[in-house]
C-alpha positions in Angstrom: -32.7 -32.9 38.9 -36.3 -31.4 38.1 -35.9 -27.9 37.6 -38.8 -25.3 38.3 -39.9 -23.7 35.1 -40.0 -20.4 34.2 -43.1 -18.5 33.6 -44.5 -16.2 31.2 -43.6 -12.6 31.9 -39.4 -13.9 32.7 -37.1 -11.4 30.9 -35.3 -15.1 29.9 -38.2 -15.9 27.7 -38.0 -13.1 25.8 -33.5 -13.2 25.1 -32.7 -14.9 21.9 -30.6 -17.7 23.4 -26.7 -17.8 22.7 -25.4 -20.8 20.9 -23.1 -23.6 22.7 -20.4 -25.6 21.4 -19.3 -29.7 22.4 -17.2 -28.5 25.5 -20.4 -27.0 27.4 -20.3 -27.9 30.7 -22.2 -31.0 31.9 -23.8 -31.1 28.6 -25.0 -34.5 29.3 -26.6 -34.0 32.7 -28.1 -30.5 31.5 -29.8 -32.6 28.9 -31.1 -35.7 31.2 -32.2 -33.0 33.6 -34.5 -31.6 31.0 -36.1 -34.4 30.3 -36.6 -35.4 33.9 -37.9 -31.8 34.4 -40.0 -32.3 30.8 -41.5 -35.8 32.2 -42.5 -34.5 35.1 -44.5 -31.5 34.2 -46.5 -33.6 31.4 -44.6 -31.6 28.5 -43.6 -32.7 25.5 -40.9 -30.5 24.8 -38.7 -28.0 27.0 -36.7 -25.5 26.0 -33.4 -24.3 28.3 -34.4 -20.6 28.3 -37.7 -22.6 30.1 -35.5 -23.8 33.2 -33.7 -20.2 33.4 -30.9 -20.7 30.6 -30.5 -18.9 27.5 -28.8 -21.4 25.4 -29.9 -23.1 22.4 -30.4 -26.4 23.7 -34.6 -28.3 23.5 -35.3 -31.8 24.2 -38.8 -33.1 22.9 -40.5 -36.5 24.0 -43.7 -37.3 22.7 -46.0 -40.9 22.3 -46.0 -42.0 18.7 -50.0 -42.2 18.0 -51.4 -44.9 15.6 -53.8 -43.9 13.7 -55.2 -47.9 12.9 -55.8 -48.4 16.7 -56.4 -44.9 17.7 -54.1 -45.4 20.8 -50.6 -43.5 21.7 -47.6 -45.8 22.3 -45.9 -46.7 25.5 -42.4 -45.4 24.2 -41.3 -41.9 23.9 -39.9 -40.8 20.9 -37.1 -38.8 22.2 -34.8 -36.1 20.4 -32.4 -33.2 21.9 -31.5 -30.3 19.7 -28.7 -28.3 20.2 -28.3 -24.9 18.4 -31.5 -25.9 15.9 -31.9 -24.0 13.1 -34.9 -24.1 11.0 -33.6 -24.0 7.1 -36.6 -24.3 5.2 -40.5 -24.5 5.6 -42.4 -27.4 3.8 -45.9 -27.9 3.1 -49.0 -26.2 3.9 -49.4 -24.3 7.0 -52.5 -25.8 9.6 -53.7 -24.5 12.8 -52.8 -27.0 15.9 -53.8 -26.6 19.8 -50.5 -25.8 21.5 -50.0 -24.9 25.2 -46.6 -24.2 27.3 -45.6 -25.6 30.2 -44.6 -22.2 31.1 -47.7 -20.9 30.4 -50.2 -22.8 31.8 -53.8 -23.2 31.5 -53.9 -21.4 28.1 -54.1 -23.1 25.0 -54.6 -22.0 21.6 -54.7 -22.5 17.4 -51.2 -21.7 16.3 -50.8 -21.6 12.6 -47.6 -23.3 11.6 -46.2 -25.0 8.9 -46.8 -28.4 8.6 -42.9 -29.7 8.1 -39.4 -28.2 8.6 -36.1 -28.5 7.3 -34.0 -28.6 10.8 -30.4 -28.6 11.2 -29.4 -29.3 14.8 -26.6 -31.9 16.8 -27.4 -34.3 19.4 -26.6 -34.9 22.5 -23.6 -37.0 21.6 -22.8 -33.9 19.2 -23.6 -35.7 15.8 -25.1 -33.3 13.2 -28.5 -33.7 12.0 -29.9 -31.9 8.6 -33.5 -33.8 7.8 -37.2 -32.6 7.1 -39.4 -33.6 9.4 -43.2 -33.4 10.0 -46.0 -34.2 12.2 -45.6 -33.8 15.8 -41.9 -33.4 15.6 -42.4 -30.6 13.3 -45.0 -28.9 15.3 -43.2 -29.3 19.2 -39.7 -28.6 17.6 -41.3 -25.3 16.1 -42.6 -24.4 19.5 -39.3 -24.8 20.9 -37.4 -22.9 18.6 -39.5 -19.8 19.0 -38.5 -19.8 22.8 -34.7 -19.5 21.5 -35.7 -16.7 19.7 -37.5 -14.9 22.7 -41.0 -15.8 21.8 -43.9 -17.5 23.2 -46.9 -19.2 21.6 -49.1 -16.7 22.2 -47.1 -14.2 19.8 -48.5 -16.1 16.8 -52.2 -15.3 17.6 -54.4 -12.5 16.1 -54.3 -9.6 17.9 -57.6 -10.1 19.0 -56.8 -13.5 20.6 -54.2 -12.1 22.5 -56.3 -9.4 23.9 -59.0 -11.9 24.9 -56.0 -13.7 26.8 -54.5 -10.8 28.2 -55.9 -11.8 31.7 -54.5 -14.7 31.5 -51.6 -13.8 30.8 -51.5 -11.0 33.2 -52.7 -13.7 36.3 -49.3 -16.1 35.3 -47.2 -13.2 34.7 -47.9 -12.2 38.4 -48.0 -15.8 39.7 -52.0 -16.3 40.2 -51.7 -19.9 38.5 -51.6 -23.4 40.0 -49.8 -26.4 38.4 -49.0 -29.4 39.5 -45.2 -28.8 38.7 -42.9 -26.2 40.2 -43.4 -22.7 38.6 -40.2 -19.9 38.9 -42.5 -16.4 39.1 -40.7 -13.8 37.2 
């Protein structure tokens, strides 16, 4: 099932989402539902709070890119985090283009750091504690500040936020198009 994903200005987006445990109903569909729902809006990660829930559950799919041929792969690299936690930061921290699917048509440089130290579980409930970098880092980061009731657009200057505060303003009341189903706040 694709879901319709929630836009900026949704009280949801701004709740720190509740932790789940292995009994969680329909885990399994929840989770192949988000990345159908992911998929299908050109994302590259999703976070539940996106599709209306406040749990702590994010999927992430993204094309491994290879920097000899310059071209992306065919296969997505696929994880699902459930209850994430980010333990440690690692490395320098480096400004990255981000956007959000619920959010759309606004991008911006987000500093972040470059690699994590996550603990999370899979879908199949197997515990994960690993740093990770690159694009896993940077889209897992993203998600994990939607669990914890922020957006993207809380990491910019205040002056970057006031330049985008029409923006902002015109998807808060529902003045965007995408070519995915939006839920207006």
């Amino acid at each position: 099932m694709i879901y319709p994903i929630v836009g900026y200005g949704s009280p949801v987006l701004r709740k720190i989402a509740e932790p789940i445990d292995k009994d969680y109903p329909d885990l399994k569909q929840l989770v192949d539902d988000m990345y159908e729902t992911m998929y299908a809006a050109d994302g590259v990660g999703l976070a539940a709070p996106q599709i209306g829930l406040s749990i702590r559950v994010v999927v992430t799919g993204y094309p491994l890119y290879d920097e000899q041929t310059k071209t992306y792969g065919n296969i997505p690299i696929e994880h699902t985090l459930i209850n994430p936690e980010i333990l440690e930061s690692v490395g320098e921290k480096k400004y990255y283009n981000e956007g959000c699917l619920s959010i759309p048509d606004v991008h911006e440089d987000v500093l972040r750091p470059e690699g994590i130290v996550l603990h999370w579980f899979d879908a199949d409930w197997n515990e994960h504690t690993e740093e990770i970098h690159g694009m896993f880092a940077r889209v897992a980061q993203h998600e994990i500040d939607h669990l914890d009731g922020k957006v993207f657009t809380d990491r910019l200057s205040p002056l970057r936020r006031t330049m985008i505060k029409r923006k902002l303003a015109d998807v808060a009341a529902g003045k965007v198009r995408t070519l995915y189903r939006m839920k207006r706040p």
